[in-house]
Each structure stands twice: as structure tokens, then as C-alpha cells.
N, CA, C and O atoms as a GROMACS GRO file, in nm:
protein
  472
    1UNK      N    1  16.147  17.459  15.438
    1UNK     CA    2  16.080  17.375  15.342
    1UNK      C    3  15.997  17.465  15.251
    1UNK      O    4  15.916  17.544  15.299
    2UNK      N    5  16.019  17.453  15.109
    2UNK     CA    6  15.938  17.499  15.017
    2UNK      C    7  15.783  17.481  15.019
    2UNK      O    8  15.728  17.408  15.101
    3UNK      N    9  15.731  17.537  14.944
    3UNK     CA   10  15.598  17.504  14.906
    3UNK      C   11  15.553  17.406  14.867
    3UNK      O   12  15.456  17.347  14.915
    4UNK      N   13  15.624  17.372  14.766
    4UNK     CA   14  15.631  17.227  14.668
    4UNK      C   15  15.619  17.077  14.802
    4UNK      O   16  15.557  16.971  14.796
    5UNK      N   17  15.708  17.136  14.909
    5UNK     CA   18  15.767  17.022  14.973
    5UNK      C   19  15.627  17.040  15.116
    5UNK      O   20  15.561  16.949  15.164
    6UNK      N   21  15.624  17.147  15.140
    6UNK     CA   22  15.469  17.135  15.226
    6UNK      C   23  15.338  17.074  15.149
    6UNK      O   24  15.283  16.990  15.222
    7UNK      N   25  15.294  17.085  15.067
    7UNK     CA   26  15.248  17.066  14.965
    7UNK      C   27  15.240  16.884  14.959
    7UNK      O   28  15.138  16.818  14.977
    8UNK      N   29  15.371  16.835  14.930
    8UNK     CA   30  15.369  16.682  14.893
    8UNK      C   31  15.310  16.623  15.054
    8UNK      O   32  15.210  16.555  15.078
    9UNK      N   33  15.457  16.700  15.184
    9UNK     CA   34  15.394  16.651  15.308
    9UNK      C   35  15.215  16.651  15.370
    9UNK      O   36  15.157  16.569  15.441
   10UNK      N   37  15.182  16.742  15.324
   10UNK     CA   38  15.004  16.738  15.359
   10UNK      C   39  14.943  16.662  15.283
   10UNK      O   40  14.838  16.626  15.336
   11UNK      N   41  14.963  16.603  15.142
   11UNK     CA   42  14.931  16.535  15.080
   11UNK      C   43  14.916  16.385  15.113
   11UNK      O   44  14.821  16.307  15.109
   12UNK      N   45  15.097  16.370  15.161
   12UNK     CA   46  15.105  16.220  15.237
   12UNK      C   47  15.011  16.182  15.300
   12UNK      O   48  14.932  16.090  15.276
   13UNK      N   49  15.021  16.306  15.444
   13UNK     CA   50  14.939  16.272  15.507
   13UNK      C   51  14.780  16.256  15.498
   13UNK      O   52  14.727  16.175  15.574
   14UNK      N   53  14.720  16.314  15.430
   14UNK     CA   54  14.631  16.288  15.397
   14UNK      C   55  14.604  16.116  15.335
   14UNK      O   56  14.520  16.039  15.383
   15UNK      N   57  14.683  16.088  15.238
   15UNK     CA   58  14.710  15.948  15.222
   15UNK      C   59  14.726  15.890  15.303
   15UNK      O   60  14.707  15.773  15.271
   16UNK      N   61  14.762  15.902  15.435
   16UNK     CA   62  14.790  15.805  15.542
   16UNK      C   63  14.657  15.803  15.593
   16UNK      O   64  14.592  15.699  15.600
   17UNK      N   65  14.603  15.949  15.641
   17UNK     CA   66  14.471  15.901  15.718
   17UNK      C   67  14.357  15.852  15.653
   17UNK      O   68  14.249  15.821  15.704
   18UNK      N   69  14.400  15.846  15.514
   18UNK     CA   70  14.263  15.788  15.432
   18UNK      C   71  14.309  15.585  15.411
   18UNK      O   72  14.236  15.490  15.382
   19UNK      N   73  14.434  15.591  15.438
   19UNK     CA   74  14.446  15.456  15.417
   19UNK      C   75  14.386  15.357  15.584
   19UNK      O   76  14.333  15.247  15.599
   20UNK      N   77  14.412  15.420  15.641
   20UNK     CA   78  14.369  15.397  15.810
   20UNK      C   79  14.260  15.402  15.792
   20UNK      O   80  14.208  15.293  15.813
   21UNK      N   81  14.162  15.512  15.748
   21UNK     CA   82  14.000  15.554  15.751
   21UNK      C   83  13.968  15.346  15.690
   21UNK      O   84  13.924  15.252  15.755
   22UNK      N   85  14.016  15.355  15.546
   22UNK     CA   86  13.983  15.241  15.473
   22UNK      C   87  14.001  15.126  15.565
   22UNK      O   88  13.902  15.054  15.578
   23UNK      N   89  14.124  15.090  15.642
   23UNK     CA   90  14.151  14.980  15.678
   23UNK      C   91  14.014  14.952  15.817
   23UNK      O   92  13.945  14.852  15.833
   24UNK      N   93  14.015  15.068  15.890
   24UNK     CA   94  13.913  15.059  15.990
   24UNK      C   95  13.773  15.046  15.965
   24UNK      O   96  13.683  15.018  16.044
   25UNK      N   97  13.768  15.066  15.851
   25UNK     CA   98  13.597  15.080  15.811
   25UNK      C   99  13.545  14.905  15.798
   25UNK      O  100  13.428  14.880  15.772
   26UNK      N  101  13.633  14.810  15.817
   26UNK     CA  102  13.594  14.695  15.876
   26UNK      C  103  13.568  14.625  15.973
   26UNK      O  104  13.672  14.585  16.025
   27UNK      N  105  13.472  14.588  16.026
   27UNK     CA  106  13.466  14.528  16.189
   27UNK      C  107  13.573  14.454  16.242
   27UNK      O  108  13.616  14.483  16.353
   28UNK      N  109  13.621  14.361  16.177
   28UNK     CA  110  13.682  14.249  16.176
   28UNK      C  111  13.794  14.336  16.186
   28UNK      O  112  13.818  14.324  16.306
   29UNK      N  113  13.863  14.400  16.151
   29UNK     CA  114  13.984  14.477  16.155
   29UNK      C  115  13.982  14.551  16.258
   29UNK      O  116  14.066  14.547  16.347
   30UNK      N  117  13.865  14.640  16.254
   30UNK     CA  118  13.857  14.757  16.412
   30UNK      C  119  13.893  14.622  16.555
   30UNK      O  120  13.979  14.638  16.642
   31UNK      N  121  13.808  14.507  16.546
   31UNK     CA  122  13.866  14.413  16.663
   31UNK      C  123  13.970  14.395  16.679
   31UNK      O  124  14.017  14.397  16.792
   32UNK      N  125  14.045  14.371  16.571
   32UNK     CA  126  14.202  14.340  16.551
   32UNK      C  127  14.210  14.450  16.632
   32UNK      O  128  14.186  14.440  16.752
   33UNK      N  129  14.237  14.542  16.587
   33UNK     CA  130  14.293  14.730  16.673
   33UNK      C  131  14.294  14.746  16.808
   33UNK      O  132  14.391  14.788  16.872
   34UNK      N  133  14.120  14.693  16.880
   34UNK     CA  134  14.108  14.657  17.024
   34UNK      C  135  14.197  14.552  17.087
   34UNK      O  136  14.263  14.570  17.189
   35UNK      N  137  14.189  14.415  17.000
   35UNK     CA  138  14.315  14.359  17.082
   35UNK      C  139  14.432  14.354  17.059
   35UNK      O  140  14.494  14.252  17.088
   36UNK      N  141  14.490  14.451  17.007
   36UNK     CA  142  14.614  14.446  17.001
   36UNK      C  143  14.674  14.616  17.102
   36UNK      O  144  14.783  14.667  17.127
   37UNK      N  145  14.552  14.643  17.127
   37UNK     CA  146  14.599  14.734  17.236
   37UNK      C  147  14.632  14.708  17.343
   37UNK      O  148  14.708  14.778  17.409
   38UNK      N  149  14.569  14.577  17.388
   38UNK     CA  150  14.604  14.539  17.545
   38UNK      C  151  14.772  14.455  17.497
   38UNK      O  152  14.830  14.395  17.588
   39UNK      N  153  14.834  14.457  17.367
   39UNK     CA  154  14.966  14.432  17.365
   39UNK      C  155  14.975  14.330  17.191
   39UNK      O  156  14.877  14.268  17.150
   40UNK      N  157  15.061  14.332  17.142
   40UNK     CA  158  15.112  14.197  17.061
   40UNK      C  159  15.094  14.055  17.091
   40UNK      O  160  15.112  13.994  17.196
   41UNK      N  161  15.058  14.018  16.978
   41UNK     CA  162  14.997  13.891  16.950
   41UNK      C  163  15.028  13.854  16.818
   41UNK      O  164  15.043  13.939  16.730
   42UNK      N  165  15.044  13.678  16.788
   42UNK     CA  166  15.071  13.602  16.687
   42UNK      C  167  14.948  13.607  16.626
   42UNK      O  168  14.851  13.643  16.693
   43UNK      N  169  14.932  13.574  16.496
   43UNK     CA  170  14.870  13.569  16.365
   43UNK      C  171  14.744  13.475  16.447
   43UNK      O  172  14.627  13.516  16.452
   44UNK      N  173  14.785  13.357  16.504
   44UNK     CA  174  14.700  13.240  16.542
   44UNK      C  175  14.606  13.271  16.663
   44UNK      O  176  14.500  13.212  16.683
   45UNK      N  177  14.654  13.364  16.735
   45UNK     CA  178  14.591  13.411  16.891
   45UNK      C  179  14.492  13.509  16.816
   45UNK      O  180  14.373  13.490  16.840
   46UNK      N  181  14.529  13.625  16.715
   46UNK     CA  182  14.418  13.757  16.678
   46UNK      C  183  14.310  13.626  16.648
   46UNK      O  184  14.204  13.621  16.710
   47UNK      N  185  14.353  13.509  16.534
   47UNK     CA  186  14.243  13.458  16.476
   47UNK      C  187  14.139  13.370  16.561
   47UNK      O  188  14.025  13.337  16.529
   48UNK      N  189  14.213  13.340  16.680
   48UNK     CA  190  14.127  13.235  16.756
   48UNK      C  191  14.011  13.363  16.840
   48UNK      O  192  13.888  13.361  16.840
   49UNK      N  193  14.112  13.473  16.911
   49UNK     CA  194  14.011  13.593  16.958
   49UNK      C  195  13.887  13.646  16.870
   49UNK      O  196  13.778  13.678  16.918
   50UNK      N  197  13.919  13.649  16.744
   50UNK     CA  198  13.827  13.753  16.663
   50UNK      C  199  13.764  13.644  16.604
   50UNK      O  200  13.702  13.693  16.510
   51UNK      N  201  13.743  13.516  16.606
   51UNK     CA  202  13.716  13.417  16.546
   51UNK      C  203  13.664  13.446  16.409
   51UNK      O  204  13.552  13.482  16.375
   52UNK      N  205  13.822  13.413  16.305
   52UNK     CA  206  13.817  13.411  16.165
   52UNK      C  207  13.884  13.268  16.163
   52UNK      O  208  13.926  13.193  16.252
   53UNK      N  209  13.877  13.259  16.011
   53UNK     CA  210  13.960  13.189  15.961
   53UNK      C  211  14.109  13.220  15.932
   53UNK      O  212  14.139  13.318  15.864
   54UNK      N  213  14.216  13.124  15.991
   54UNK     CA  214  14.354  13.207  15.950
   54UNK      C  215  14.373  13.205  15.822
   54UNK      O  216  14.485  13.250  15.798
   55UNK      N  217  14.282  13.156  15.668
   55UNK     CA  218  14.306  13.233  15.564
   55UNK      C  219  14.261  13.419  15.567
   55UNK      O  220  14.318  13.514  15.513
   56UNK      N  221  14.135  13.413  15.653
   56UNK     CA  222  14.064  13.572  15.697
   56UNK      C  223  14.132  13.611  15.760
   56UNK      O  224  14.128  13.732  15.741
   57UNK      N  225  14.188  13.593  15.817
   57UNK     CA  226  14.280  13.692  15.962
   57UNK      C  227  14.387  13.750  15.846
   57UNK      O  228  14.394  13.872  15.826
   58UNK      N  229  14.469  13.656  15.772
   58UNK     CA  230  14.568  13.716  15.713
   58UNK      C  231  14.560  13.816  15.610
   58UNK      O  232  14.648  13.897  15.581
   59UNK      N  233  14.448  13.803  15.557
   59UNK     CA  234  14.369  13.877  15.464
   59UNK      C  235  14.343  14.048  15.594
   59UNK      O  236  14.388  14.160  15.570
   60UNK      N  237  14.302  14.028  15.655
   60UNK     CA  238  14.297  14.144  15.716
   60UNK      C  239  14.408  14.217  15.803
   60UNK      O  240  14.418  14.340  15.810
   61UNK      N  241  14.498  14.117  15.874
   61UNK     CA  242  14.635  14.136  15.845
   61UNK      C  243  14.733  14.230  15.760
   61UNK      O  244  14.787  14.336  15.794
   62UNK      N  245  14.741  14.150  15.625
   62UNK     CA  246  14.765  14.227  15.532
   62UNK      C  247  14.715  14.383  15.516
   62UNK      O  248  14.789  14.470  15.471
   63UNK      N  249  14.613  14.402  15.546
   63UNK     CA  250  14.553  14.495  15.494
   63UNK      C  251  14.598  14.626  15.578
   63UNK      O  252  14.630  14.738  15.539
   64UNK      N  253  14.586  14.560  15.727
   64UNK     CA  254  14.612  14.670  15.874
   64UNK      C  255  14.806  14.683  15.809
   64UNK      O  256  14.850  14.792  15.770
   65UNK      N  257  14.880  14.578  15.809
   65UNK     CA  258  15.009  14.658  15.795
   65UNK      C  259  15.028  14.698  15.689
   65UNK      O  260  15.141  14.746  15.678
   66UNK      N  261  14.942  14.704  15.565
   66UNK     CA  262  14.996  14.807  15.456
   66UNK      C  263  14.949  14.956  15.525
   66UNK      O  264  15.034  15.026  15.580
   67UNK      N  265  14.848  14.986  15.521
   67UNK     CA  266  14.753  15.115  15.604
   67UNK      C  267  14.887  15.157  15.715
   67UNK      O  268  14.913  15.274  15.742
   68UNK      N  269  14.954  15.052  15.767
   68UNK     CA  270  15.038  15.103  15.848
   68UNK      C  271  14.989  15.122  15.997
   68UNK      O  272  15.052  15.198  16.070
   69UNK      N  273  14.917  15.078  16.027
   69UNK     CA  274  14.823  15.070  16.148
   69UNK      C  275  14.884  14.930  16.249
   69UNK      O  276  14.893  14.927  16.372
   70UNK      N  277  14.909  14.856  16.182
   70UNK     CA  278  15.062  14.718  16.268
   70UNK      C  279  15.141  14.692  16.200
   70UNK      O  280  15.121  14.683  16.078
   71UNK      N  281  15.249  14.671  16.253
   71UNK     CA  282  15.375  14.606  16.244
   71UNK      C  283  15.403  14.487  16.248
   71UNK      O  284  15.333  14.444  16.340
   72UNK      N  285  15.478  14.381  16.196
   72UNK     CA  286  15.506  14.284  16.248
   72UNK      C  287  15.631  14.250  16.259
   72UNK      O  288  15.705  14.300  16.174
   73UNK      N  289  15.687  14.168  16.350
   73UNK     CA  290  15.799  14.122  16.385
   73UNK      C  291  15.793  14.000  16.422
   73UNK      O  292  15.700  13.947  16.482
   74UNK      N  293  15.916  13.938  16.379
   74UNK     CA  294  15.933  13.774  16.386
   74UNK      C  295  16.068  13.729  16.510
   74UNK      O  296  16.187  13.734  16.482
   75UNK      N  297  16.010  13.688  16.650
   75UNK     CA  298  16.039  13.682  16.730
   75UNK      C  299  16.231  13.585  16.695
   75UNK      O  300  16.241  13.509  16.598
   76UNK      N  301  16.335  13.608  16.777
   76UNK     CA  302  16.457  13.552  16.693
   76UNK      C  303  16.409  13.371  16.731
   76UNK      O  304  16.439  13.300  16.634
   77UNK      N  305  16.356  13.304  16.826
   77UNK     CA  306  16.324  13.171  16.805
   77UNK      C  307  16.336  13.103  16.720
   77UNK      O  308  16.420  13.016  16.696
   78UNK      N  309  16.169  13.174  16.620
   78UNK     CA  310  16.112  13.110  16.524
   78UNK      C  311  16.085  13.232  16.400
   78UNK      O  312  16.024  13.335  16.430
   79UNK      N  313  16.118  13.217  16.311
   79UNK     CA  314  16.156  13.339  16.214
   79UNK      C  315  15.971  13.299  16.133
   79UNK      O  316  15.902  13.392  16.090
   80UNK      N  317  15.943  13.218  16.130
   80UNK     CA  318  15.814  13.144  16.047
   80UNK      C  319  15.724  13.245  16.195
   80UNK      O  320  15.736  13.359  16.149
   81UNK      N  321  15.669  13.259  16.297
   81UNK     CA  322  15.585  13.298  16.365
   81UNK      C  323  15.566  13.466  16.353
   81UNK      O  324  15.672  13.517  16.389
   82UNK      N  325  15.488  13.546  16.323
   82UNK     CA  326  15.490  13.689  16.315
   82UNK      C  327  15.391  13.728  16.420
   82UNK      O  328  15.280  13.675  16.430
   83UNK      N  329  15.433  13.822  16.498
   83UNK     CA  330  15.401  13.897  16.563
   83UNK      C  331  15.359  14.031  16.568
   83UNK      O  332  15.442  14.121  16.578
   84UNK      N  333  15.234  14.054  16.562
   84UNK     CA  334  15.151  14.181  16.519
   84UNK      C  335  15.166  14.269  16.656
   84UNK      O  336  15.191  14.225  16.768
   85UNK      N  337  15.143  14.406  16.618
   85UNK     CA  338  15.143  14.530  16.704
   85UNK      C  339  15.118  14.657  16.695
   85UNK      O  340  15.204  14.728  16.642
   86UNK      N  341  14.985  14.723  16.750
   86UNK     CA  342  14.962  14.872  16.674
   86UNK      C  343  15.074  14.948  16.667
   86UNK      O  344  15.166  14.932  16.748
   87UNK      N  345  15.078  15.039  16.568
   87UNK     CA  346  15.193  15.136  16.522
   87UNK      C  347  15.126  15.273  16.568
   87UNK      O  348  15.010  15.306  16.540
   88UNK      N  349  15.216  15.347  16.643
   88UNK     CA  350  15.133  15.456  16.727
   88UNK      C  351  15.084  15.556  16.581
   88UNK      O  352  14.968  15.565  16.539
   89UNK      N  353  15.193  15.616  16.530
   89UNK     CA  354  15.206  15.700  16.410
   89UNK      C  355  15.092  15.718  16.337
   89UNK      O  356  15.055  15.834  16.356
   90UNK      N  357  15.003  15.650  16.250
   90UNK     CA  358  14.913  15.639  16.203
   90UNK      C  359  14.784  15.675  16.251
   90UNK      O  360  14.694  15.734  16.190
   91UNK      N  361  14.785  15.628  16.377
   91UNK     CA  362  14.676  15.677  16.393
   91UNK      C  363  14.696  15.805  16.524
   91UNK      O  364  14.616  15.861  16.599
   92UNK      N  365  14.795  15.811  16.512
   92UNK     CA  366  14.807  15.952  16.549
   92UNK      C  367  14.768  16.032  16.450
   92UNK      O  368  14.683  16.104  16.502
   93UNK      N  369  14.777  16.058  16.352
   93UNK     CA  370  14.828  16.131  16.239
   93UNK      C  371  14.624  16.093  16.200
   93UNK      O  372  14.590  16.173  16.113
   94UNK      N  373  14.551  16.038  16.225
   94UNK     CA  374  14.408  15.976  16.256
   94UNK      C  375  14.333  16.124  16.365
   94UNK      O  376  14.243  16.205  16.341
   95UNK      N  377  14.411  16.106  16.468
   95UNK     CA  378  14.365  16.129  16.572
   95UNK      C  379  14.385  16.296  16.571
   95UNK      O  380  14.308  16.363  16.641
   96UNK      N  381  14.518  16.382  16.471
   96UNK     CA  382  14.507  16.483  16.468
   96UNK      C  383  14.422  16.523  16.358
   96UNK      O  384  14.343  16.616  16.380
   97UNK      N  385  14.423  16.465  16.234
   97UNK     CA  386  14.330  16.490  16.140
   97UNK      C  387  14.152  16.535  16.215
   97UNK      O  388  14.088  16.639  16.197
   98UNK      N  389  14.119  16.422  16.292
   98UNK     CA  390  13.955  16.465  16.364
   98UNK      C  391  14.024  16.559  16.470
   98UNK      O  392  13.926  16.573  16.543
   99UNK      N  393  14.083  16.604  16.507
   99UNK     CA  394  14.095  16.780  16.674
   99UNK      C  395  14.048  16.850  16.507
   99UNK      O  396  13.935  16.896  16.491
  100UNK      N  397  14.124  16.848  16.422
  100UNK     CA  398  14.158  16.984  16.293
  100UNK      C  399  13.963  16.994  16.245
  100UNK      O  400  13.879  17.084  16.237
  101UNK      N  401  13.965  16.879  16.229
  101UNK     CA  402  13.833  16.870  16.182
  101UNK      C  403  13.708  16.952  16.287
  101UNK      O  404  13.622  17.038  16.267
  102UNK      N  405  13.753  16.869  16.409
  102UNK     CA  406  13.623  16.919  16.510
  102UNK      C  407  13.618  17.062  16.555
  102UNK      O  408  13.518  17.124  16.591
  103UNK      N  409  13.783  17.119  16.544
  103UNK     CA  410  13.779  17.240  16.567
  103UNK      C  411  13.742  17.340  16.424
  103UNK      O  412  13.701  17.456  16.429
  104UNK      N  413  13.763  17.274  16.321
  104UNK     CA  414  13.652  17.319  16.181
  104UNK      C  415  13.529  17.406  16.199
  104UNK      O  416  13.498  17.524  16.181
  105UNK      N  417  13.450  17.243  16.264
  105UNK     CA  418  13.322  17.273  16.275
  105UNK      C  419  13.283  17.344  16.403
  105UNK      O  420  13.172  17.395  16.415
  106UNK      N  421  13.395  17.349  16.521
  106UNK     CA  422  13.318  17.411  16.592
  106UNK      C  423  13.306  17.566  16.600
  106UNK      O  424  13.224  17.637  16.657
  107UNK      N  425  13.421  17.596  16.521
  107UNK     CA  426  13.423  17.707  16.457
  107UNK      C  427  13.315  17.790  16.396
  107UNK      O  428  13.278  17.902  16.428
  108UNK      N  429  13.264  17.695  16.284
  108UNK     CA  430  13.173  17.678  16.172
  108UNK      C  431  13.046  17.701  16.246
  108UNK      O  432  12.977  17.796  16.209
  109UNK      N  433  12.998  17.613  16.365
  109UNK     CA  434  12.868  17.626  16.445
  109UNK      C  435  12.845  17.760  16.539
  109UNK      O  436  12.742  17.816  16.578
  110UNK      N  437  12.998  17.792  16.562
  110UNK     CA  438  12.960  17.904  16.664
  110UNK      C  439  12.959  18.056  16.544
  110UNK      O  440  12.881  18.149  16.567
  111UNK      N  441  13.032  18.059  16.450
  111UNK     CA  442  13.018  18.175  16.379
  111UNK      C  443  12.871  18.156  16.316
  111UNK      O  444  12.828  18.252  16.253
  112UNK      N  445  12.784  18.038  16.327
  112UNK     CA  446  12.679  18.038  16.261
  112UNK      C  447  12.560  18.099  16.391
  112UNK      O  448  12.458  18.164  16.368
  113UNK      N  449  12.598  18.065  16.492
  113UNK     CA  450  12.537  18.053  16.614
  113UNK      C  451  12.487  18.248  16.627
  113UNK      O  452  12.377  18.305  16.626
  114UNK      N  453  12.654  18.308  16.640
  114UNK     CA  454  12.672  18.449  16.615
  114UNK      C  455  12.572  18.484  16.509
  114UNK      O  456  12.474  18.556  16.529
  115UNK      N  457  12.586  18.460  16.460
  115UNK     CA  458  12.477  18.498  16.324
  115UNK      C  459  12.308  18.516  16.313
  115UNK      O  460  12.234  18.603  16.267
  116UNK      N  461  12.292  18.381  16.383
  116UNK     CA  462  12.149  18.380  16.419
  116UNK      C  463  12.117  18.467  16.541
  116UNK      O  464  12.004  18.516  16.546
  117UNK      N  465  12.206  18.491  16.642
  117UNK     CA  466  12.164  18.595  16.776
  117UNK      C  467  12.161  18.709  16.662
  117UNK      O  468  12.043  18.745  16.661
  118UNK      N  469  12.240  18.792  16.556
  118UNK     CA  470  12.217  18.903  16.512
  118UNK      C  471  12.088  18.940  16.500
  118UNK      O  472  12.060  19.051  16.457
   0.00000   0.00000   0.00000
């Protein structure tokens, strides 16, 4: 892979973990995240748990599967019922962004640390 093409890929990603950063920086959404870890759930179950309104739920909904943070799928039953589910990817791609970061700074603290014993 070229330069050009490393280049666009770090970029993405960066777009990804800033769209996740955005989507989480809401309460109401971070709950969504907690319960949908213990598994998938319909539109109507997040809203009765997190107690919104299902015009609010969908509104935040929306928001988690653009960010890419859930998925939904429409069980073959009932094609009208959607079924939400964290998407590992994202916030993986979350979760390596802060190691890169923490190992930044811890870098940053101990060459500062060195410095001050001089």
C-alpha cells in the first residue's frame, strides 16, 4: 500500500473513532451501549429500559447505527420489527485509538519524569 492509500486509511479511521467519540458523548446513547451488551433487543424493549420516548429512542438509534456502533436486523417473521446490536469493529477501532493514546502519554510522563531526576 502506497502512501496516498495509508494516508486515506488513518484518516478513516480517525473518522470512525470521532464518529463513536460523538455518538457516546450522550447518556441516553452510552445506556443504549450497556444494554445491548448483555445481547440484542427491539427498538420497543431499548425504549421501555432506558425510558425514552420511541420518537427519542429512534432519534438516538439513528444516530448509534450511522457512528456504526449497532446494527440492525429485521428478524424473517416480521420485516416491520428491527433489531439492534453492538457492532464489535468500531469500537474496537475506539478501544485501540485510547492503548495508542495512553501509551503517548505514558511515554510523555516518564521521559518527563527522567528529566526532572537529572
Amino acid at each position: 500500500m502506497g502512501l496516498k492509500g495509508k494516508l486515506a486509511k488513518a484518516k478513516s479511521k480517525i473518522a470512525s473513532v470521532d464518529a463513536v467519540l460523538a455518538a457516546l458523548a450522550d447518556p441516553h446513547r452510552r445506556r443504549v451501549v450497556e444494554v445491548l451488551r448483555s445481547g440484542p433487543q427491539n427498538a420497543g424493549e431499548l425504549s421501555k429500559i432506558v425510558g425514552l420516548s420511541a420518537p427519542a429512542m429512534s432519534r438516538h438509534l439513528r444516530l448509534l447505527k450511522e457512528s456504526g456502533v449497532v446494527g440492525e436486523t429485521h428478524p424473517a417473521y416480521d420485516a416491520r420489527v428491527r433489531i439492534y446490536a453492538l457492532r464489535p469493529q468500531p469500537l474496537g477501532e475506539l478501544k485501540a485509538w485510547l492503548e495508542t493514546t495512553e501509551r503517548l502519554w505514558a511515554d510523555q510522563l516518564a521521559s518527563f519524569k527522567k528529566h526532572l531526576e537529572r
